[in-house]
MIGUMI-993779 format. One record per residue: residue number from 0; x negated, z negated, y negated of N, C-alpha, C, O in turn. Coordinates in nm, 2 decimals. Example, Ala and Ser with C-alpha at 12.3 -4.5 7.8 and 13.67 -1.06 7.14 Angstrom:
! MIGUMI-993779
(0, (-1.32, -0.78, 0.57), (-1.23, -0.78, 0.45), (-1.32, -0.78, 0.33), (-1.42, -0.85, 0.33)),
(1, (-1.28, -0.71, 0.22), (-1.37, -0.71, 0.11), (-1.29, -0.79, 0.00), (-1.34, -0.80, -0.11)),
This chain:
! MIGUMI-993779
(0, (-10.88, -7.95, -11.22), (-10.77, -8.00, -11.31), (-10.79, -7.94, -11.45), (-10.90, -7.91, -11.49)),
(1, (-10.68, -7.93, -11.52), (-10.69, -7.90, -11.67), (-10.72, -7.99, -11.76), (-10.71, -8.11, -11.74)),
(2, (-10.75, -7.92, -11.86), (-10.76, -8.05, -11.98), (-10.66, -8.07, -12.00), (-10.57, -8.00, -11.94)),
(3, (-10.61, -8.20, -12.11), (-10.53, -8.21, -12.09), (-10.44, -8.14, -12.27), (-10.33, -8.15, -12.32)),
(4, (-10.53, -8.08, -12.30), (-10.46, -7.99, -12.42), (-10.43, -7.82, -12.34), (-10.32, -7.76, -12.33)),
(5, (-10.50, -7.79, -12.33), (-10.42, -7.65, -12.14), (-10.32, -7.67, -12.12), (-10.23, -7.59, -12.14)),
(6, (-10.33, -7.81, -12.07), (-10.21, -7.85, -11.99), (-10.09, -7.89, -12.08), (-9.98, -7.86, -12.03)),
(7, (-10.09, -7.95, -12.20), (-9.99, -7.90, -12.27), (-9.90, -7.80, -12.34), (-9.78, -7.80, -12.36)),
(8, (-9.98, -7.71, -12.36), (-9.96, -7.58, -12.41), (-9.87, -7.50, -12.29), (-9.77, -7.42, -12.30)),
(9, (-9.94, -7.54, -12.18), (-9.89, -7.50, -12.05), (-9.72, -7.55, -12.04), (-9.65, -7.46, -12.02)),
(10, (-9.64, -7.71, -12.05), (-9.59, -7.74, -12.07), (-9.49, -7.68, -12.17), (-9.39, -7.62, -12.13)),
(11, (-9.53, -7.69, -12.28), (-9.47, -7.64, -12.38), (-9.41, -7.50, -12.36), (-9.30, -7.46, -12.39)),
(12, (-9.51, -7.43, -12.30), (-9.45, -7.27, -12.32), (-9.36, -7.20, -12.17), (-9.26, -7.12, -12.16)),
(13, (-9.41, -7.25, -12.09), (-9.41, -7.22, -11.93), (-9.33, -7.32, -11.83), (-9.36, -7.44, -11.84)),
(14, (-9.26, -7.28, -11.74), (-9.25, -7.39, -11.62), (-9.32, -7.40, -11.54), (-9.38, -7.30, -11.51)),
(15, (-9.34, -7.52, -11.47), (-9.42, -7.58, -11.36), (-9.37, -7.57, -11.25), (-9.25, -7.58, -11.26)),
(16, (-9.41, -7.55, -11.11), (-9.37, -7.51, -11.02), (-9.39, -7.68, -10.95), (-9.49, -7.74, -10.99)),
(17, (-9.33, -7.73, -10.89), (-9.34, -7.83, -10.83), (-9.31, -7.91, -10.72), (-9.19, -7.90, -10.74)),
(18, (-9.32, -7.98, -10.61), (-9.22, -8.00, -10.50), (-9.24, -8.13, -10.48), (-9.35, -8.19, -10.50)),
(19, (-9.07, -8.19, -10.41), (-9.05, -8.26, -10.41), (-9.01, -8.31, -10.29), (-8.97, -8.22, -10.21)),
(20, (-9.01, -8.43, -10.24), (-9.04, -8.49, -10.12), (-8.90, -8.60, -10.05), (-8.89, -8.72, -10.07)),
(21, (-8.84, -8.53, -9.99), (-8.72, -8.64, -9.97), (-8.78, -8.71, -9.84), (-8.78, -8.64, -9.74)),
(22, (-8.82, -8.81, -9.84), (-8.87, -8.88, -9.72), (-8.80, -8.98, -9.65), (-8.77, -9.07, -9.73)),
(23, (-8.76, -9.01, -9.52), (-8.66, -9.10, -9.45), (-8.78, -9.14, -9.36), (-8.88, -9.08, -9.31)),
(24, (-8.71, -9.29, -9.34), (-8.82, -9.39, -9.25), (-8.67, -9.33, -9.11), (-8.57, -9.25, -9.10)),
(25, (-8.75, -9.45, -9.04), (-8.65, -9.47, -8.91), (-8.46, -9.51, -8.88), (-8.37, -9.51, -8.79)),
(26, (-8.50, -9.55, -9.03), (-8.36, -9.65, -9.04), (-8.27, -9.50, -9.14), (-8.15, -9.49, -9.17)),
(27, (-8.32, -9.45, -9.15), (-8.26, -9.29, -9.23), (-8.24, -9.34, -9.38), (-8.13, -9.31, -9.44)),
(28, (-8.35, -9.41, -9.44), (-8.36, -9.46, -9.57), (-8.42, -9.38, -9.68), (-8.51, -9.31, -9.63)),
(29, (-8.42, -9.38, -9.76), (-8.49, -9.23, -9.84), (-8.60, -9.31, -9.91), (-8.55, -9.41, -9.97)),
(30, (-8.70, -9.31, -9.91), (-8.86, -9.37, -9.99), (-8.79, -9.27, -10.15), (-8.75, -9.15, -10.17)),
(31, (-8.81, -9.41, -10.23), (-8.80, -9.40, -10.41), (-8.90, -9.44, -10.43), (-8.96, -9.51, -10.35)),
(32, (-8.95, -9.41, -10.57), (-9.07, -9.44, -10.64), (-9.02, -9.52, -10.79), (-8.91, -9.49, -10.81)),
(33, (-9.06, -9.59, -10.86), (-9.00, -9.61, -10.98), (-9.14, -9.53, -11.08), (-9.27, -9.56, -11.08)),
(34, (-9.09, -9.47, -11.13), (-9.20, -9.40, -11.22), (-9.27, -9.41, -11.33), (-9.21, -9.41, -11.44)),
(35, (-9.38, -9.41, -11.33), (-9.46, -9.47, -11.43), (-9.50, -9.39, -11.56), (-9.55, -9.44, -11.66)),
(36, (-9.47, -9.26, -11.54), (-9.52, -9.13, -11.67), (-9.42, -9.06, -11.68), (-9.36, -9.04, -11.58)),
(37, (-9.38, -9.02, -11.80), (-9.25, -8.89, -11.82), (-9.34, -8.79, -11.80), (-9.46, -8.78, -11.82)),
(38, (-9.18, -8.70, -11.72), (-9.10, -8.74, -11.77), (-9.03, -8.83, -11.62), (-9.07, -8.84, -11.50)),
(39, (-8.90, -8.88, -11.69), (-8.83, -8.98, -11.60), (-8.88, -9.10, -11.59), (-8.88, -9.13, -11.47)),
(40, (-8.93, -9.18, -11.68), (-9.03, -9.30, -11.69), (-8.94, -9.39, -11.65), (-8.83, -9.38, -11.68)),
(41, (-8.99, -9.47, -11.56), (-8.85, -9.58, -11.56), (-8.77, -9.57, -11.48), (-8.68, -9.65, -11.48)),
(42, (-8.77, -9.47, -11.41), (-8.62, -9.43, -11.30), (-8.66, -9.41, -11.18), (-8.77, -9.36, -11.17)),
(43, (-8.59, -9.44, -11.08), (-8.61, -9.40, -10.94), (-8.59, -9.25, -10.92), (-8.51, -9.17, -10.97)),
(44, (-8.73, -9.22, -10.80), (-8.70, -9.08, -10.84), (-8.80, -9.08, -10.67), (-8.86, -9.18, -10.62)),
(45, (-8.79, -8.95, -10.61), (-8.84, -8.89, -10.50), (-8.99, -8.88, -10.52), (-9.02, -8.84, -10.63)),
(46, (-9.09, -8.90, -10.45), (-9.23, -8.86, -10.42), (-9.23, -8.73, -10.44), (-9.15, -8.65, -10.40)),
(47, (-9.35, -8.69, -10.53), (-9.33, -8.51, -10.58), (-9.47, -8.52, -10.67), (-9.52, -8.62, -10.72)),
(48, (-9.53, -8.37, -10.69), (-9.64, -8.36, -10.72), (-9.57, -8.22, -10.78), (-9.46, -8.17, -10.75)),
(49, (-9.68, -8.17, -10.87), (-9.73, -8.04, -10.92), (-9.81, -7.94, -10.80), (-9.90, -7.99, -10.72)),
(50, (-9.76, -7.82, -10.80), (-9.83, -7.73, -10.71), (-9.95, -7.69, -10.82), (-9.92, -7.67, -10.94)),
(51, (-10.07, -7.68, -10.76), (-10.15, -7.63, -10.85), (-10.19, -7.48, -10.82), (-10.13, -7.41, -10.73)),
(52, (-10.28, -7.42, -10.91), (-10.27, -7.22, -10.94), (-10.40, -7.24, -10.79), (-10.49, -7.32, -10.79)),
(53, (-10.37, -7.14, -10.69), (-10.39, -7.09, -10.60), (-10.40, -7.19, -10.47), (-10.49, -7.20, -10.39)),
(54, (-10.32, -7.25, -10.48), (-10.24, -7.34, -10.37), (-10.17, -7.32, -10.29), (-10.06, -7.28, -10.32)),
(55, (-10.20, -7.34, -10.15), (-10.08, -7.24, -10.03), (-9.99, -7.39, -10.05), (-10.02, -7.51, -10.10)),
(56, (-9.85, -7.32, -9.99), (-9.76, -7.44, -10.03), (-9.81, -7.57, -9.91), (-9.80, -7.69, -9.93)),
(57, (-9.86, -7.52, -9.78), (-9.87, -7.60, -9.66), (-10.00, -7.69, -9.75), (-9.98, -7.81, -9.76)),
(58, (-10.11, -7.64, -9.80), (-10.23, -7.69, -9.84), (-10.14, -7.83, -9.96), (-10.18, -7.94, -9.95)),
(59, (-10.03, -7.80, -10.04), (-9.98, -7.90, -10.19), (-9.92, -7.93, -10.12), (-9.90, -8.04, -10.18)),
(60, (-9.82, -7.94, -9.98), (-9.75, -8.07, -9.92), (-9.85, -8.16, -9.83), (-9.82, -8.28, -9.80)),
(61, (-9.95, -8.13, -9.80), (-10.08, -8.27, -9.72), (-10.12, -8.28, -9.88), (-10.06, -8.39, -9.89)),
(62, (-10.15, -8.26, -9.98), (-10.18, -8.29, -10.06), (-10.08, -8.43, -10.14), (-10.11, -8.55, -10.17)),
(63, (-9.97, -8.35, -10.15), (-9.86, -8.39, -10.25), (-9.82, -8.54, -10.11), (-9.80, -8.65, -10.15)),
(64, (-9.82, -8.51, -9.99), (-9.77, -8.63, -9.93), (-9.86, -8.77, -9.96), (-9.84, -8.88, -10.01)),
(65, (-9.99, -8.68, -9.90), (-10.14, -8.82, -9.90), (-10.11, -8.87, -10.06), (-10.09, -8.99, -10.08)),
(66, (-10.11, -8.82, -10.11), (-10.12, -8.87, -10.31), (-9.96, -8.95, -10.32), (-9.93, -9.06, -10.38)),
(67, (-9.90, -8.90, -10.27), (-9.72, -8.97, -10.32), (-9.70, -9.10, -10.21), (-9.68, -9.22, -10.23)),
(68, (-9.72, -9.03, -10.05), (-9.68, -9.15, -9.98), (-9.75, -9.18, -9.92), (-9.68, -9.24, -9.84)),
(69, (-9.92, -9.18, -9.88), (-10.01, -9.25, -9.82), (-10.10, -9.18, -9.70), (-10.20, -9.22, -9.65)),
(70, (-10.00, -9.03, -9.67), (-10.04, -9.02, -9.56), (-10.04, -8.87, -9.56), (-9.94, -8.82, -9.61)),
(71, (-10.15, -8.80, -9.52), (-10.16, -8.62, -9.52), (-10.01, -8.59, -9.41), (-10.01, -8.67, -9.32)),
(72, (-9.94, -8.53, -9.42), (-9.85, -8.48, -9.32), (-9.76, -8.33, -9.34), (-9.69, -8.28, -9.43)),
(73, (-9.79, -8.28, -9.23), (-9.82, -8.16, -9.20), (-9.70, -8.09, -9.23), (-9.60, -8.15, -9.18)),
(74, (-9.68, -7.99, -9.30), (-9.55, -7.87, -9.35), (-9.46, -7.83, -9.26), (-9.35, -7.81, -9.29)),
(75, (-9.50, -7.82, -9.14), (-9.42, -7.78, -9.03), (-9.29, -7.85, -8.94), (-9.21, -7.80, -8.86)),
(76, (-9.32, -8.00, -9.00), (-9.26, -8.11, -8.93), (-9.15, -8.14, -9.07), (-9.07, -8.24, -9.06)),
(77, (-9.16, -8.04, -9.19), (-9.04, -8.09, -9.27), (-8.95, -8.00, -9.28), (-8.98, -7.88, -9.27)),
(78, (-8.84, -8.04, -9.31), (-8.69, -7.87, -9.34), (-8.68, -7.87, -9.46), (-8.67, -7.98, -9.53)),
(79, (-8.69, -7.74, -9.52), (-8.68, -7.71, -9.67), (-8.51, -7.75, -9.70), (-8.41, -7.76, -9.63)),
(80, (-8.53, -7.76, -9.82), (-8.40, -7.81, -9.86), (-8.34, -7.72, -9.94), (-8.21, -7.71, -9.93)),
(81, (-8.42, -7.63, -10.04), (-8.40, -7.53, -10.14), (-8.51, -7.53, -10.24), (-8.62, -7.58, -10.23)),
(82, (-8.46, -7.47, -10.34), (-8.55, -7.44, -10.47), (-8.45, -7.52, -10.60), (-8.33, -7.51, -10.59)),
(83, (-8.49, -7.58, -10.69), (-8.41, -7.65, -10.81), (-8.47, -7.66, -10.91), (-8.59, -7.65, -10.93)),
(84, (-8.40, -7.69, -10.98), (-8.46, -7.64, -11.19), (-8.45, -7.78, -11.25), (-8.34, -7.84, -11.25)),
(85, (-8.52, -7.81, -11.28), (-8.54, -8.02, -11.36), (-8.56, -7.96, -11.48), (-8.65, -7.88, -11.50)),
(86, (-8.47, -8.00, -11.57), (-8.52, -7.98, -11.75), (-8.51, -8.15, -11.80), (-8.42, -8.24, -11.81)),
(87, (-8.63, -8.15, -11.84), (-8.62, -8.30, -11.95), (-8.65, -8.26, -12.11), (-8.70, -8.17, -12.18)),
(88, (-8.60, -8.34, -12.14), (-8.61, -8.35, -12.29), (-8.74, -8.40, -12.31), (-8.79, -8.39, -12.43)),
(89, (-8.79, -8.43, -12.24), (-8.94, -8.52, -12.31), (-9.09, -8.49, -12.18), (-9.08, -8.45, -12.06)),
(90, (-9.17, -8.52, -12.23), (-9.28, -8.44, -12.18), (-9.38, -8.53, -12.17), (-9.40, -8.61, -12.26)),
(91, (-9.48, -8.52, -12.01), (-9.61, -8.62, -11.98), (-9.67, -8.69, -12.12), (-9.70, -8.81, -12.13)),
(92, (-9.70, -8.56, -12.25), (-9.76, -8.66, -12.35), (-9.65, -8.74, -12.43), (-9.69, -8.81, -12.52)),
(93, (-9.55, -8.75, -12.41), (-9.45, -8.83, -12.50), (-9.41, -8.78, -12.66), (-9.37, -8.84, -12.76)),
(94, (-9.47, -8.61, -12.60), (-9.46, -8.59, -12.78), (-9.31, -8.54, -12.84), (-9.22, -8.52, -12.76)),
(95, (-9.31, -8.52, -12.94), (-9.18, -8.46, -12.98), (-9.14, -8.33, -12.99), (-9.23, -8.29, -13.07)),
(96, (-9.06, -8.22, -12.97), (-9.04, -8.10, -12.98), (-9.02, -8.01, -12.86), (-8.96, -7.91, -12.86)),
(97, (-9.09, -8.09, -12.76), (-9.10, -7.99, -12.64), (-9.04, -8.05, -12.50), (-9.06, -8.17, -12.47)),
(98, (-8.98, -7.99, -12.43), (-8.97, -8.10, -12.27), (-9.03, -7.99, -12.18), (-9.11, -7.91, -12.21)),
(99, (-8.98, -8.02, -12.08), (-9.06, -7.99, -11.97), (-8.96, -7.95, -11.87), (-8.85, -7.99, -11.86)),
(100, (-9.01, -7.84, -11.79), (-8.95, -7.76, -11.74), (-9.01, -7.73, -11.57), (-9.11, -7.65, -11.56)),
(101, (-8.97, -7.77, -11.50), (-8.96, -7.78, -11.31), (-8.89, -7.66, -11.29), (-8.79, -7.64, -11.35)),
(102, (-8.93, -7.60, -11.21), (-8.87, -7.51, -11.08), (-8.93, -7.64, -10.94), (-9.03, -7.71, -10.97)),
(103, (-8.89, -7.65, -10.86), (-8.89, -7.72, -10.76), (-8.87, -7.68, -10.64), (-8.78, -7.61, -10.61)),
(104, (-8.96, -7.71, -10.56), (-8.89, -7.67, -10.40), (-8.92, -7.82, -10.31), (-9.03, -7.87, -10.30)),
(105, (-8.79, -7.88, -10.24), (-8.76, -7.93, -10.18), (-8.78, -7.96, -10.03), (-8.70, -7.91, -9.95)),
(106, (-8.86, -8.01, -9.99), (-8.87, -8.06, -9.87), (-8.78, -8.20, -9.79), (-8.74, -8.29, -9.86)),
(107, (-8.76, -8.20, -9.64), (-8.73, -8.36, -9.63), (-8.81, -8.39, -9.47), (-8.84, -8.32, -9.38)),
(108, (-8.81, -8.49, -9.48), (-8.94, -8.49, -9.39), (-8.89, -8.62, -9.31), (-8.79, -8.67, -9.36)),
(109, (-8.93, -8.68, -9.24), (-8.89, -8.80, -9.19), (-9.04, -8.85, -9.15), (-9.13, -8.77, -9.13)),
(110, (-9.04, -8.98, -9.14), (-9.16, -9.05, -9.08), (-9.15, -9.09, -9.01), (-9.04, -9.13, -8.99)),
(111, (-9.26, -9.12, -8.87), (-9.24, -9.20, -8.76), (-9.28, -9.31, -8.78), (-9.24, -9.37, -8.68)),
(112, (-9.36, -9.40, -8.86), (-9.36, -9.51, -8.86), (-9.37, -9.57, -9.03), (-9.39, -9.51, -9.13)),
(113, (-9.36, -9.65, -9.03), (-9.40, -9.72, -9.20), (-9.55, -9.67, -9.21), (-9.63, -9.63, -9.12)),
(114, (-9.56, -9.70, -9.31), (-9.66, -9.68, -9.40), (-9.70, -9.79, -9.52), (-9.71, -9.76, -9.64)),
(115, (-9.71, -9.92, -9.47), (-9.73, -10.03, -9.59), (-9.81, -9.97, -9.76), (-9.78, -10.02, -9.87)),
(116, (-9.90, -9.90, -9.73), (-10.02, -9.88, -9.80), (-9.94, -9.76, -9.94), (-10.00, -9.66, -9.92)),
(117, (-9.87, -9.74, -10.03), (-9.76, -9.66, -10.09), (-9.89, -9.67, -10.17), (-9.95, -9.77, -10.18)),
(118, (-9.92, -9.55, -10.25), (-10.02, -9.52, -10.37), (-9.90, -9.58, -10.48), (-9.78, -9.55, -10.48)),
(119, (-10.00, -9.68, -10.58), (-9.94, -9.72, -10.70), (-9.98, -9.61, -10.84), (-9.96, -9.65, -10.95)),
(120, (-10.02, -9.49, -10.81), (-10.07, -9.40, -10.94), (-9.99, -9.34, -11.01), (-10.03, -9.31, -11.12)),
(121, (-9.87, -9.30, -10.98), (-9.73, -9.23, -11.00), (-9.60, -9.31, -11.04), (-9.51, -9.28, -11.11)),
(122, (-9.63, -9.45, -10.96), (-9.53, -9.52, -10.92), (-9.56, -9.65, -10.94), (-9.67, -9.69, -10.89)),
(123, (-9.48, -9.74, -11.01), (-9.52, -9.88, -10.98), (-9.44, -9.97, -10.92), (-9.43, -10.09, -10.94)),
(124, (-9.36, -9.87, -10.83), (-9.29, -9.98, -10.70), (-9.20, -9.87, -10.63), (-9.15, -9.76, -10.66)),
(125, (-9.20, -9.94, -10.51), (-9.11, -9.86, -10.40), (-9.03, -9.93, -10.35), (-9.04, -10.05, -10.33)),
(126, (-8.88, -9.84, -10.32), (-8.75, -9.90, -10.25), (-8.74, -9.79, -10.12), (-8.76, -9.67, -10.17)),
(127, (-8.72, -9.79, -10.03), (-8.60, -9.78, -9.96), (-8.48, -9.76, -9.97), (-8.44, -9.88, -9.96)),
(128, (-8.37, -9.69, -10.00), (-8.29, -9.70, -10.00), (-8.20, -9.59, -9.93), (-8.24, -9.49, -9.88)),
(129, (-8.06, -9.65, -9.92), (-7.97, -9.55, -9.83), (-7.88, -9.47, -9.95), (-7.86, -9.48, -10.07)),
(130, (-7.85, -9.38, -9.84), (-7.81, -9.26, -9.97), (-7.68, -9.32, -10.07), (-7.66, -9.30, -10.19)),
(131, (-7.61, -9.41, -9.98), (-7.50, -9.44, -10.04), (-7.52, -9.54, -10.16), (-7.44, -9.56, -10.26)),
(132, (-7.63, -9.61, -10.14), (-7.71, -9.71, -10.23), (-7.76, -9.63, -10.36), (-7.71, -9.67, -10.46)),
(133, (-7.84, -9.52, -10.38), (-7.93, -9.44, -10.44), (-7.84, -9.33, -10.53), (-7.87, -9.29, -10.64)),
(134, (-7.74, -9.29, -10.46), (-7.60, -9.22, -10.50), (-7.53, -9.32, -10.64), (-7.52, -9.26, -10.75)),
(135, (-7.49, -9.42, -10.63), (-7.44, -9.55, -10.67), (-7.50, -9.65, -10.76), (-7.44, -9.73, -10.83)),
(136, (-7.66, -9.62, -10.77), (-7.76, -9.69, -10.85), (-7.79, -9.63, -10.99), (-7.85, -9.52, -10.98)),
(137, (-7.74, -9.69, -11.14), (-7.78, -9.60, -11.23), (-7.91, -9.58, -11.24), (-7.94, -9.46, -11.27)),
(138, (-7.99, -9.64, -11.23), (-8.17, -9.63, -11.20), (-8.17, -9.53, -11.15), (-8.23, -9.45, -11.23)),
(139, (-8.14, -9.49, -11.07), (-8.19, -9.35, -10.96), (-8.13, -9.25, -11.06), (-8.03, -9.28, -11.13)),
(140, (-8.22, -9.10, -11.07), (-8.26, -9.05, -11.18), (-8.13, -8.95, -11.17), (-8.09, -8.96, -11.05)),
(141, (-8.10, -8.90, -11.20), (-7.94, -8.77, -11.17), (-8.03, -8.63, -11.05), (-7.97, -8.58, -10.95)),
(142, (-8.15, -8.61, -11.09), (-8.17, -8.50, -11.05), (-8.24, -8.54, -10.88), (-8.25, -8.47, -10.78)),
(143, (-8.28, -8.68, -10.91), (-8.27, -8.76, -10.74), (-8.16, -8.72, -10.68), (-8.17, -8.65, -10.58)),
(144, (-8.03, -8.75, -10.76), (-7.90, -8.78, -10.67), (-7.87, -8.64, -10.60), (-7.82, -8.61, -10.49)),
(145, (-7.94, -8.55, -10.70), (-7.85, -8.42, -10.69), (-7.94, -8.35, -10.59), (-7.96, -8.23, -10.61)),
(146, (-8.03, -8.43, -10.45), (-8.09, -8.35, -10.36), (-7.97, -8.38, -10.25), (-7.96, -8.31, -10.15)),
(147, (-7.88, -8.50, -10.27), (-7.82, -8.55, -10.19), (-7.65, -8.52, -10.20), (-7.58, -8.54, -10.11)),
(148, (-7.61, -8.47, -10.35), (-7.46, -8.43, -10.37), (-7.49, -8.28, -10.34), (-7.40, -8.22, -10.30)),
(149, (-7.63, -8.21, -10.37), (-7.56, -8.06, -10.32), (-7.52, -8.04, -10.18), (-7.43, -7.95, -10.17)),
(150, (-7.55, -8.09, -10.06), (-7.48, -8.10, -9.95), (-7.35, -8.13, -9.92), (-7.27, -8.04, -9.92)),
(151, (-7.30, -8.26, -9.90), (-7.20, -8.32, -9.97), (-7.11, -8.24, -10.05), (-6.99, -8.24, -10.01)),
(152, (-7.15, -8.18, -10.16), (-7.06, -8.06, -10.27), (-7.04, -7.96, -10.17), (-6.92, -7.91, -10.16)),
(153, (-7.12, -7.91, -10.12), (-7.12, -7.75, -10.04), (-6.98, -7.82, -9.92), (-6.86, -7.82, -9.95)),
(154, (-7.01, -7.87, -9.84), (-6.96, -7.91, -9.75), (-6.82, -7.95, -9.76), (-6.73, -7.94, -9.68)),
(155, (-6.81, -8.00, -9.90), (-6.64, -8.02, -9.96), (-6.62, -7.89, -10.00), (-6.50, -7.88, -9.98)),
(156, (-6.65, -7.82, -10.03), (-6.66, -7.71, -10.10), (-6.59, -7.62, -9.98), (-6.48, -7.57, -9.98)),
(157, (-6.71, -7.62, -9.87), (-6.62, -7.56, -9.73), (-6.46, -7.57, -9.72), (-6.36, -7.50, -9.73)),
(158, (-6.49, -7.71, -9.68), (-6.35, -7.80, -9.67), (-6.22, -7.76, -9.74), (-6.11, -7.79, -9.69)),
(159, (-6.22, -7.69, -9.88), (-6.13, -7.65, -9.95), (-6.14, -7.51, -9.93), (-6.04, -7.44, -9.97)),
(160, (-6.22, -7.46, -9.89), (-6.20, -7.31, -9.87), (-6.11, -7.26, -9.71), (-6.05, -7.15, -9.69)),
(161, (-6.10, -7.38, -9.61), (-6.11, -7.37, -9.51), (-5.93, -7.38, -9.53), (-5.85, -7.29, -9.51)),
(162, (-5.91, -7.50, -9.56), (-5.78, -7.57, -9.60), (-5.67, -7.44, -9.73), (-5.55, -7.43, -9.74)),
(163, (-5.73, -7.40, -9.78), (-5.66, -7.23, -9.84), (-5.67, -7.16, -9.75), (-5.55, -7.11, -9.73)),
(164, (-5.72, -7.13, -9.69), (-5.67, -7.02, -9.55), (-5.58, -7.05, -9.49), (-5.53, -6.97, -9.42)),
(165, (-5.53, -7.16, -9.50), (-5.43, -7.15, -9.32), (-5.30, -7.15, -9.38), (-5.20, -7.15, -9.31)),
């Protein structure tokens, strides 16, 4: 791990590469976190970790799962979703001047059973929720919503391209 003056400088100057975890139980409910550190303090937001420097991506998703949702689970069993850019205004130390800057890559993964045991270190509470719920909730953070409208958008998007042809 870095110190944590590295790690700001790091912050400050550079983006962080990071991934993020869309997870569905059985019921096709998306696991939220309510967040406990900026940035996004206070908002519902997806399970997601920092990739660290010489990290295979398969090695930071058993990493990033076991630490976010309880449980090591294996890269192979999730569908990428894409790559996406998070800019915040404000930054893990809360200082002023600098935010913080995500490249992201997206996973979605489903689980086969619950998992009672949710790590409280990130998070100091978990929902469930369905998309249409999470979509709809101002709590849930915009850049949550937007793993769930870029489908949704494309797909209307089709729809209007299909509907000018004929």
């Amino acid at each position: 791990m870095l110190e944590q003056s590295k790690f700001r400088e790091i912050v400050k100057n550079a983006p962080l590469v990071s991934m993020d975890l869309i997870v569905r139980n059985q019921s096709n409910k998306v696991l939220l976190g309510l967040r406990k550190h900026s940035p996004a303090k206070s908002t519902w937001f997806v399970p997601g970790g920092r990739i660290w420097k010489d990290e295979k991506i398969d090695a930071a998703f058993r990493r990033i799962t076991e630490g976010e949702v309880g449980i090591a689970l294996d890269l192979k069993n999730a569908r990428f979703l894409g790559v996406f850019e998070h800019l915040y205004k404000e930054n893990f130390a809360d200082e002023p001047d600098f935010g913080t800057h995500y490249i992201v890559i997206a996973y979605e993964i489903k689980l086969l059973a619950e998992h009672p045991a949710l790590p409280l270190i990130q998070h100091s509470d978990y929902q469930w929720m369905s998309e249409k719920h999470l979509l709809q909730d101002t709590a849930v953070h915009p850049y949550t919503k937007d793993y769930f409208l870029q489908g949704k958008m494309a797909d209307q998007h089709l729809r209007n391209l299909s509907d000018t042809d004929e």
